[in-house]
LUMSE-764439 format. One line per 2 residues: number of its first residue (from 0); their letters; for each residue z, x, y of C-alpha. Coordinates in nm, 4 decimals. Example, Ala and Ser with C-alpha at 12.3 -4.5 7.8 and 13.67 -1.06 7.14 Angstrom:
# LUMSE-764439
0 = as = 0.7800/1.2300/-0.4500 ~ 0.7140/1.3670/-0.1060
END
This chain:
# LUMSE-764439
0 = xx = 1.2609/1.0016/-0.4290 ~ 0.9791/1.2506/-0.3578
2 = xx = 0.9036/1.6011/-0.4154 ~ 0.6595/1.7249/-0.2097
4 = xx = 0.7583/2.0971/-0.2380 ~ 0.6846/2.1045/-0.5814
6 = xx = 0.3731/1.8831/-0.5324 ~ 0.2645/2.1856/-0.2940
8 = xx = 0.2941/2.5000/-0.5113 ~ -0.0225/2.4653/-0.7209
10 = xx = -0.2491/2.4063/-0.3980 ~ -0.0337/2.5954/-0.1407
12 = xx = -0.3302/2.8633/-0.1973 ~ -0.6039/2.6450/-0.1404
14 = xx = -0.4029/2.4669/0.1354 ~ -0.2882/2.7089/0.3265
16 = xx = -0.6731/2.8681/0.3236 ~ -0.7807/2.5036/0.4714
18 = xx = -0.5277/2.5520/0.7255 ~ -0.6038/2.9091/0.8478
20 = xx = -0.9504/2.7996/0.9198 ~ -0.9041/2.4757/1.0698
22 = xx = -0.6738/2.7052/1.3466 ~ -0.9598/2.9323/1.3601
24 = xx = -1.1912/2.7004/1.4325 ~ -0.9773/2.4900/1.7029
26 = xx = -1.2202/2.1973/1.5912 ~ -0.9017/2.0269/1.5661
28 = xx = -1.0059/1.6386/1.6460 ~ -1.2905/1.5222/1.4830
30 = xx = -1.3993/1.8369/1.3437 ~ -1.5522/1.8956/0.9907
32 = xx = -1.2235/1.9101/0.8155 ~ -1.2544/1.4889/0.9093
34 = xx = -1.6053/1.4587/0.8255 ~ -1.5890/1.6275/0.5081
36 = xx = -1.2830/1.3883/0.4001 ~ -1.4664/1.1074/0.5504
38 = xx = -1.7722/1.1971/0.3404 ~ -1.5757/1.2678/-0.0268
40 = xx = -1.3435/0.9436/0.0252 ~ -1.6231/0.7219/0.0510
42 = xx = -1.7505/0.8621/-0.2747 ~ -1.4391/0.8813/-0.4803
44 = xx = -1.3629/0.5005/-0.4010 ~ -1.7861/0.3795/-0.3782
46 = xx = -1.7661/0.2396/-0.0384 ~ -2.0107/0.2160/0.2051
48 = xx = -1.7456/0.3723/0.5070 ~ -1.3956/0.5111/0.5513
50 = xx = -1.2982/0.5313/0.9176 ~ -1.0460/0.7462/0.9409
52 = xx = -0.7809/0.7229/1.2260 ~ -0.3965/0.8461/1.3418
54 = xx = -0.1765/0.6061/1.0428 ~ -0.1791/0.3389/0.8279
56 = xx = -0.0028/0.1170/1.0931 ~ -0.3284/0.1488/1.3342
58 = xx = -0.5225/0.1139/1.0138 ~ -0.4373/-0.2605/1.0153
60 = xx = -0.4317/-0.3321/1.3930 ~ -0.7743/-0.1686/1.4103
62 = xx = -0.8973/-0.3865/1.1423 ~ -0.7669/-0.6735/1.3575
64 = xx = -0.9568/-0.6159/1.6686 ~ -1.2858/-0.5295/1.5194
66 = xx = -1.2913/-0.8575/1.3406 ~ -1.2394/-1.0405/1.6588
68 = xx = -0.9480/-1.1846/1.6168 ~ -0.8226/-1.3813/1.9179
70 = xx = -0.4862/-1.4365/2.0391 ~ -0.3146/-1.7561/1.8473
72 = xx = -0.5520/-1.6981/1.5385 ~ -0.3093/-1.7355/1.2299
74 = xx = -0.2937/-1.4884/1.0136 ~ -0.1583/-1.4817/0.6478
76 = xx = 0.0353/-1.2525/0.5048 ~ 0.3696/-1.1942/0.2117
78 = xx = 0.7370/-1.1839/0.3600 ~ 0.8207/-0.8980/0.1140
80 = xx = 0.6742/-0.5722/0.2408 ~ 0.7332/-0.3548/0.5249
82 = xx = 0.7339/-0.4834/0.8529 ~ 0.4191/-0.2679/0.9851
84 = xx = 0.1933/-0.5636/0.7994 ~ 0.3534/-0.8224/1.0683
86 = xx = 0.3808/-0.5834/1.3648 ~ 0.0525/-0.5576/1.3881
88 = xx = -0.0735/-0.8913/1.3665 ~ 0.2356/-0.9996/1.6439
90 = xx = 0.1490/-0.6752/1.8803 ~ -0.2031/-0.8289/1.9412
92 = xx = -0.0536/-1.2130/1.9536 ~ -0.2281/-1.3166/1.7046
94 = xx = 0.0162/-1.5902/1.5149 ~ 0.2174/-1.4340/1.1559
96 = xx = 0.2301/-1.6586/0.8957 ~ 0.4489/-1.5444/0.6121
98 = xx = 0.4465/-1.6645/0.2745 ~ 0.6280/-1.6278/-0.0629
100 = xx = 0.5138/-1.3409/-0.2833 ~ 0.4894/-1.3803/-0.7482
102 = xx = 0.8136/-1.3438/-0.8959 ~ 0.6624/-1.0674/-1.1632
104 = xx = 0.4252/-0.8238/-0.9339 ~ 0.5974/-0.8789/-0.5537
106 = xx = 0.2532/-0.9632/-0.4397 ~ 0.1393/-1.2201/-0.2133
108 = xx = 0.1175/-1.5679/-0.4244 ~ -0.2052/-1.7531/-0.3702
110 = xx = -0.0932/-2.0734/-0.4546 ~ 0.1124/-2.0160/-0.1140
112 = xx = -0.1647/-1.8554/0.0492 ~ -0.3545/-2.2419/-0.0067
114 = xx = -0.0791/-2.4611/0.1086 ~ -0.0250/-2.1954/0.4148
116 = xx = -0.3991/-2.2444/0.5482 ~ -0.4261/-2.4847/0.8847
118 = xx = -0.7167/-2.4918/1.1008 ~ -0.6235/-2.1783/1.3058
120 = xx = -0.6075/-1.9658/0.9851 ~ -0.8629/-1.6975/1.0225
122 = xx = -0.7454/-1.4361/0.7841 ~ -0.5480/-1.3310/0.4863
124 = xx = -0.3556/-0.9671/0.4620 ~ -0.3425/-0.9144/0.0935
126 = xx = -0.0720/-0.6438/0.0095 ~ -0.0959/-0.4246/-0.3087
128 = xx = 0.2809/-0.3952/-0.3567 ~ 0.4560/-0.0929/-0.4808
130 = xx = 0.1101/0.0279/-0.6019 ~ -0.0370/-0.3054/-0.7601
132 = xx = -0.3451/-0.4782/-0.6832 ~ -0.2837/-0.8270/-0.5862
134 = xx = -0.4543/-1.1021/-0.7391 ~ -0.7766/-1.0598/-0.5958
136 = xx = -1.0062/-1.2858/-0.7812 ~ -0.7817/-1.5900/-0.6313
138 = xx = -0.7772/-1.4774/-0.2524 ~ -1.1109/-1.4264/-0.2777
140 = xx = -1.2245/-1.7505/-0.3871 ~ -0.9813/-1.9385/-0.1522
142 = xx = -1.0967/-1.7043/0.1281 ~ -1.4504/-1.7969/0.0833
144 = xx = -1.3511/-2.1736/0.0798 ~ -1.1799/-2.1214/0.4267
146 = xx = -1.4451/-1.8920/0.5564 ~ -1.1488/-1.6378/0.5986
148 = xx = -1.1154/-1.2726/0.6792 ~ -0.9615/-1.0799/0.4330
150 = xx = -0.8099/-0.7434/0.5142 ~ -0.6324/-0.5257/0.1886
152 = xx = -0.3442/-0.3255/0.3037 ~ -0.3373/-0.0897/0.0947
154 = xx = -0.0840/0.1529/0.1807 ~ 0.0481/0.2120/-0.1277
156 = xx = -0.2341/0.1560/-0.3797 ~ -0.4782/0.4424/-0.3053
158 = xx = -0.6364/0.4977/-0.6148 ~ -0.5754/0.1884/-0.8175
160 = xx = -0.8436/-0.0083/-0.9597 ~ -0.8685/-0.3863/-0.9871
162 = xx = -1.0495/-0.5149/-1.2607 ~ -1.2003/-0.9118/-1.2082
164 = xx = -1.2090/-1.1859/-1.4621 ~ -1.5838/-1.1009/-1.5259
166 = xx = -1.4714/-0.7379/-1.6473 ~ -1.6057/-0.5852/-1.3001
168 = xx = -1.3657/-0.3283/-1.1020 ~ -1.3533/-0.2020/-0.7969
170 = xx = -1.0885/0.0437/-0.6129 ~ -0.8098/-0.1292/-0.4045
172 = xx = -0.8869/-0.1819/-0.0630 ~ -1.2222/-0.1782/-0.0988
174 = xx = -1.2825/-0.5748/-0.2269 ~ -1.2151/-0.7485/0.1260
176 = xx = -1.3872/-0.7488/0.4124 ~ -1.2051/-0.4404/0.5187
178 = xx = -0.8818/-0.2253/0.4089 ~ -0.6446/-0.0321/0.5515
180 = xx = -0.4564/0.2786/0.4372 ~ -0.1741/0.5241/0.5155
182 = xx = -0.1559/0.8857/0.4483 ~ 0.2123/0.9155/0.5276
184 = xx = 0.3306/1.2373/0.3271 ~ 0.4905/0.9896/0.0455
186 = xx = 0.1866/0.7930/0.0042 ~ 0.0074/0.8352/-0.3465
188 = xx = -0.2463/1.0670/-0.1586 ~ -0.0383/1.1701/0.1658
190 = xx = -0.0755/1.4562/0.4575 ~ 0.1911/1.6463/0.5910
192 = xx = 0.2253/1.4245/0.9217 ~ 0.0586/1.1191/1.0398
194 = xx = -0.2729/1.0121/0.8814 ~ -0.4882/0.6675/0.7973
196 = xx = -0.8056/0.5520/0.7304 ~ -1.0112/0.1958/0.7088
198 = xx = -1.2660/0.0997/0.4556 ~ -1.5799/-0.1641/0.4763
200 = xx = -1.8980/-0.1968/0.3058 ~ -1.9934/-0.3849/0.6343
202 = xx = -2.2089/-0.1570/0.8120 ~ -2.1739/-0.4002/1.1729
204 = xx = -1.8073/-0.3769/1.0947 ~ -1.8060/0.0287/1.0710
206 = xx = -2.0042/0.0698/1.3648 ~ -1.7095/-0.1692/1.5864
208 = xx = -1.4235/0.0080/1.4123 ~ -1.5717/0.3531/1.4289
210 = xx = -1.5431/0.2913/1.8375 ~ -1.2162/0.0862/1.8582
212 = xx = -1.0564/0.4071/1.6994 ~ -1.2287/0.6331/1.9790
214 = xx = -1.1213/0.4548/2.2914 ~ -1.4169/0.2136/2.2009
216 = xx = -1.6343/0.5099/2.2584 ~ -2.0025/0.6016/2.1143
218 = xx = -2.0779/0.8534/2.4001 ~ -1.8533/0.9982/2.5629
220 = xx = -1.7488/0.8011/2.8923 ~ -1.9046/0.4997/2.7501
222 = xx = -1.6686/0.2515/2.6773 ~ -1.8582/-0.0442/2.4678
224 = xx = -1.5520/-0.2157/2.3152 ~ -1.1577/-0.2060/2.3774
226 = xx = -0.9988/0.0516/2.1924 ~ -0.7551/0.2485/2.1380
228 = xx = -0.6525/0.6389/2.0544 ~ -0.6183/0.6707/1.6693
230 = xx = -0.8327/0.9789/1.5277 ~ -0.6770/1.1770/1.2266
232 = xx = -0.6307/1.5361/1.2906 ~ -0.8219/1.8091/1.1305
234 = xx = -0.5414/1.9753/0.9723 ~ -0.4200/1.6723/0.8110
236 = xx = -0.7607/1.6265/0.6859 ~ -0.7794/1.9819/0.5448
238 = xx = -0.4266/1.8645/0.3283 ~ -0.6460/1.5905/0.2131
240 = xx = -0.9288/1.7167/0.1360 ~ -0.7344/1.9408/-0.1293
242 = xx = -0.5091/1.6442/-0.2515 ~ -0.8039/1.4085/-0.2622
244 = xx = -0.9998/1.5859/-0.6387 ~ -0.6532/1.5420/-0.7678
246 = xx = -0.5549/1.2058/-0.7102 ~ -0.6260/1.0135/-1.0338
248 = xx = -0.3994/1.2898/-1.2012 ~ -0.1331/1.2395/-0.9526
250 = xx = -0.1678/0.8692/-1.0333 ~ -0.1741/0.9110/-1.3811
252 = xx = 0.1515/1.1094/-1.3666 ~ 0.3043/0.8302/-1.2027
254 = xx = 0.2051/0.5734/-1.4630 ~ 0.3064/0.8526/-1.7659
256 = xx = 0.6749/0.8360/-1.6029 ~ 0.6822/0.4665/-1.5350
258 = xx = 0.5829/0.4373/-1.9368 ~ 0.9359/0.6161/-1.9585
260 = xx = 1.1380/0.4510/-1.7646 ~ 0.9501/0.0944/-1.9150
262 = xx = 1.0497/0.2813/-2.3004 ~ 1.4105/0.3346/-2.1305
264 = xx = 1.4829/-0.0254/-2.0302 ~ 1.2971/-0.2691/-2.2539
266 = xx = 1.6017/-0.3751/-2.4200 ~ 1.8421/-0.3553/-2.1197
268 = xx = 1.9157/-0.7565/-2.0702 ~ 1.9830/-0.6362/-1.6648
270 = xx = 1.6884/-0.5255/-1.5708 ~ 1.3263/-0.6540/-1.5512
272 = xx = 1.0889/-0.3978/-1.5348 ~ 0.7781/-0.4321/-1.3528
274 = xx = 0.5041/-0.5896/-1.4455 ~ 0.1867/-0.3746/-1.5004
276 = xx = -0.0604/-0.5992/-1.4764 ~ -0.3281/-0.8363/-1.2720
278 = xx = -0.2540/-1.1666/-1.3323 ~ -0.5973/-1.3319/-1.5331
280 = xx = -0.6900/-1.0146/-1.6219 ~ -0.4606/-0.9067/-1.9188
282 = xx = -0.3179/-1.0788/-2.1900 ~ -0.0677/-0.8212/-2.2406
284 = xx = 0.3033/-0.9922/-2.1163 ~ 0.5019/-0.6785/-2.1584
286 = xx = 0.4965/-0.2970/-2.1486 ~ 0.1847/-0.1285/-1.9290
288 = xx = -0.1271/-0.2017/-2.1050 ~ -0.3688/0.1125/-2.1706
290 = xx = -0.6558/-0.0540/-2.0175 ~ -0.5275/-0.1848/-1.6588
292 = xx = -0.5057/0.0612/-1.4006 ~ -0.4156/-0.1611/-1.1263
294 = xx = -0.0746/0.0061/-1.0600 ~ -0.0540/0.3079/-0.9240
296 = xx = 0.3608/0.3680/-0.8778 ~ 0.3865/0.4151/-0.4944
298 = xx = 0.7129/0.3118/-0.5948 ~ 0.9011/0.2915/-0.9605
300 = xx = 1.0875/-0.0909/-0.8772 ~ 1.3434/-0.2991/-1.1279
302 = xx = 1.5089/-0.5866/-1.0252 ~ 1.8673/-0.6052/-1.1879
304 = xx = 1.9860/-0.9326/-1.2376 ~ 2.3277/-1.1296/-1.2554
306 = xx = 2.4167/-0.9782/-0.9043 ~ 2.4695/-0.5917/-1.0320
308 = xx = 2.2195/-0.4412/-0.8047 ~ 2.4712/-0.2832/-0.5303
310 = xx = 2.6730/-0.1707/-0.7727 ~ 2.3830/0.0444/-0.9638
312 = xx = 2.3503/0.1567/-0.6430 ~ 2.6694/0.2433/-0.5627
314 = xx = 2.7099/0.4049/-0.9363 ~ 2.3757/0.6028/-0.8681
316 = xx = 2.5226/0.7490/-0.5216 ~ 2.7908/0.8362/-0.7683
318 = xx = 2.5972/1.0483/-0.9814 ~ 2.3426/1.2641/-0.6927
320 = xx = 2.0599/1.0171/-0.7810 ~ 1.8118/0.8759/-0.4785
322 = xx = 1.7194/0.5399/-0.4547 ~ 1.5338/0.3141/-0.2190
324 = xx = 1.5826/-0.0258/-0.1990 ~ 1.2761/-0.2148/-0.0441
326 = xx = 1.3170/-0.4708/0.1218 ~ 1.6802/-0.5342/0.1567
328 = xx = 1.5649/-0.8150/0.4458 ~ 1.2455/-1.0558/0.3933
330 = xx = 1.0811/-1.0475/0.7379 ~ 1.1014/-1.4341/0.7848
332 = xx = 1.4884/-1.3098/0.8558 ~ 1.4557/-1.0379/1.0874
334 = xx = 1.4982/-1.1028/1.4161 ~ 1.1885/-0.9867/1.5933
336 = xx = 0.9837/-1.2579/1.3720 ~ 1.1980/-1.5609/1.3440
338 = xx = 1.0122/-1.8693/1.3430 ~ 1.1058/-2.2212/1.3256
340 = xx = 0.8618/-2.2697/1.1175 ~ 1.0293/-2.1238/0.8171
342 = xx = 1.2534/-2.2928/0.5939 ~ 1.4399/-2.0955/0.3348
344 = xx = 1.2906/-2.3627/0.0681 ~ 0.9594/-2.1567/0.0854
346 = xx = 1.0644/-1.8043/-0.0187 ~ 1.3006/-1.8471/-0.3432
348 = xx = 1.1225/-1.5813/-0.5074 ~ 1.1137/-1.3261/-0.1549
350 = xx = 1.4726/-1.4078/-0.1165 ~ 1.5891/-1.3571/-0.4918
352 = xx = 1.3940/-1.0110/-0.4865 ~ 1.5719/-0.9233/-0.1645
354 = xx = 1.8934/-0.9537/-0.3638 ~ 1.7535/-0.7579/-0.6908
356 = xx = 1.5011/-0.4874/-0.6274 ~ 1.5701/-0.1314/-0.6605
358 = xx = 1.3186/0.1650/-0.6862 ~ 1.3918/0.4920/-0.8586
360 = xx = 1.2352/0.8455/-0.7983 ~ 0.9176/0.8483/-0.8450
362 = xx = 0.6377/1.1341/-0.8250 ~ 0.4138/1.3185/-0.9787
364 = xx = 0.6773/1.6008/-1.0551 ~ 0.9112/1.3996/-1.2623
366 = xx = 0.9591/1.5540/-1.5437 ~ 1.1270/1.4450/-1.9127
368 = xx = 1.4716/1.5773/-1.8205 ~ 1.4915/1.4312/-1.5052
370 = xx = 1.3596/1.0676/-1.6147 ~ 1.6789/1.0625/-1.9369
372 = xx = 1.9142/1.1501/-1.7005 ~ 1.7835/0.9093/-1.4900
374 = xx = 1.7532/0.6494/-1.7478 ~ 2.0656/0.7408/-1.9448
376 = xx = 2.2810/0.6858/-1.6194 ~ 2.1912/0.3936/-1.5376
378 = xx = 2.2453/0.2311/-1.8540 ~ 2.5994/0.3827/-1.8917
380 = xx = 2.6642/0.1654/-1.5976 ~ 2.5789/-0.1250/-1.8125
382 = x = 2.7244/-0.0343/-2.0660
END
């Protein structure tokens, strides 16, 4: 699904230099490896402060607590997407609210968002899918109705820019209040262990989050707010800090092969591709549209239709090819967050995709032989 290996080779130089001095230095928390990534992020996505911290996980919980978020708060957020979006918001017993997600990007559906909102909502997790914004413009406007919190997970969008009705764009994860991010070594921009970061343009914000992530320390043995123990490492940082000039290309790779697999399967009546787009923004219905870059490919994901998906998969196993399926359960079904609260009425959409969705390789190493065998083996199975 990944090839990191091959991703490696044209920086091992230049990583492997990072790494020598970061051991020589033994500045190995908070050292300048951190700050220098700290500094360059903030400029690459124009925003006002990235805390970083220990994974994209504590990312969200940290973003939690330094909003003040109290214990029974509600807390909006999509059943499709991995279950580190809920965890977090159940871990500090604050109350999960799932909702239903759009049929065409797998991203939270507004329209569910405002008939999910009761007086105890205080926030909205907005989650940019598979690499695609959500529609921003929309949880924006209800958030400010509902004098909401809005916090972007964007784990898998690093790099992708939303573009508003009025033509304005700004980088995912940096339009709420405050977003989260993973550096997991699969990620779009990843590390080679455990990495995360936060992002505000809310300078009282930074300051809180800065210390929640450092035991809720500004000096040493001062302890101003709760915290908790979530610093990046300066050897992951090194690994970003070469990754980081080369992320649009990376990204751009992505969207070059998912042009190929879209030229593949536009006329396969079993698959729907994905939809490349931000709803209000484009007029363009099919195909990836030269000027909307609010998809970055974290992951490459169909949905096959008329009940075939397990047996692509099955067929693919067949053939040596990886594929993930995500999410094979929506989270209003797994046991740690049942809820009476849910009725299966709500989630057609989340419950069809469960049934559907399959993502193929995808990285920024796929080349044109790879992508038609790919391609051509999966619609042999067809026929």
């Amino acid at each position: 699904m990944v090839d990191l290996k091959s991703q490696y080779e044209p920086i091992k130089e230049q990583i492997n230099t990072a790494l020598a001095q970061v051991l020589e230095s033994f500045a190995f928390i908070n050292g300048p490896e951190v700050q220098n990534f700290q500094k360059e992020l903030e400029i690459y996505l124009d925003v006002k402060h990235v805390i970083p911290c220990g994974n994209g996980t504590d990312a969200l919980q940290i973003a939690m607590m330094g909003l003040g978020l109290k214990p029974g708060d509600e807390v909006i957020t999509a059943d499709f997407t991995f279950a580190a979006t809920v965890e977090v918001i159940a871990l500090l017993h604050l109350t999960p609210v799932l909702v239903d997600v759009e049929p065409g990007t797998f991203n939270i559906s507004p329209e569910a968002v405002r008939k999910a909102i009761t007086p105890k909502t205080k926030a909205i997790v907005p989650v940019h899918l598979f690499g695609h914004c959500a529609n921003m413009d929309e949880i924006l406007k209800i958030a400010e109705e509902f004098n909401l919190f809005v916090i972007e997970d964007n784990a898998q969008a690093i790099g992708a820019n939303y573009t508003f009705k009025n033509g304005t764009k700004k980088k995912a994860g940096t339009i709420g209040h405050v977003g989260a991010t993973s550096f997991f070594p699969s990620k779009n921009l990843g590390c080679y262990g455990d990495g995360g970061a936060l992002f505000t343009n809310d300078d009282t914000l930074a300051h809180t989050l800065r210390g929640i992530v450092n035991h809720g320390m500004y000096e040493r043995y001062h302890h101003d707010v709760v915290g908790v123990n979530s610093r990046l490492d300066s050897i992951q940082a090194a690994v970003l800090r070469a990754k980081l000039p080369r992320l649009d290309a990376y990204n751009k790779a992505r969207q070059q092969a998912a042009k190929k697999y879209m030229a593949a399967f536009r006329n396969c009546k079993h698959l729907i591709t994905p939809t490349t787009f931000t709803q209000g923004t484009c007029n363009k219905s099919n195909g990836i549209c030269e000027a909307c870059d609010c998809h970055v490919f974290h992951q490459y994901t169909l949905r096959v239709i008329n009940g075939k998906r397990d047996g692509l998969a099955k067929h693919l196993s067949e053939k040596g090819i990886p594929f993930g399926i995500y999410y094979p359960i929506p989270l209003h079904l797994q046991k740690a967050y049942l809820d009476v609260r849910y009725r299966e009425e709500d989630f057609p959409v989340t419950n069809q995709l469960a049934k559907e969705v399959i993502s193929l390789p995808m990285h920024t190493e796929l080349d044109e032989e790879q992508i038609d065998f790919i391609t051509n083996t999966i619609l042999a199975f067809f026929g």
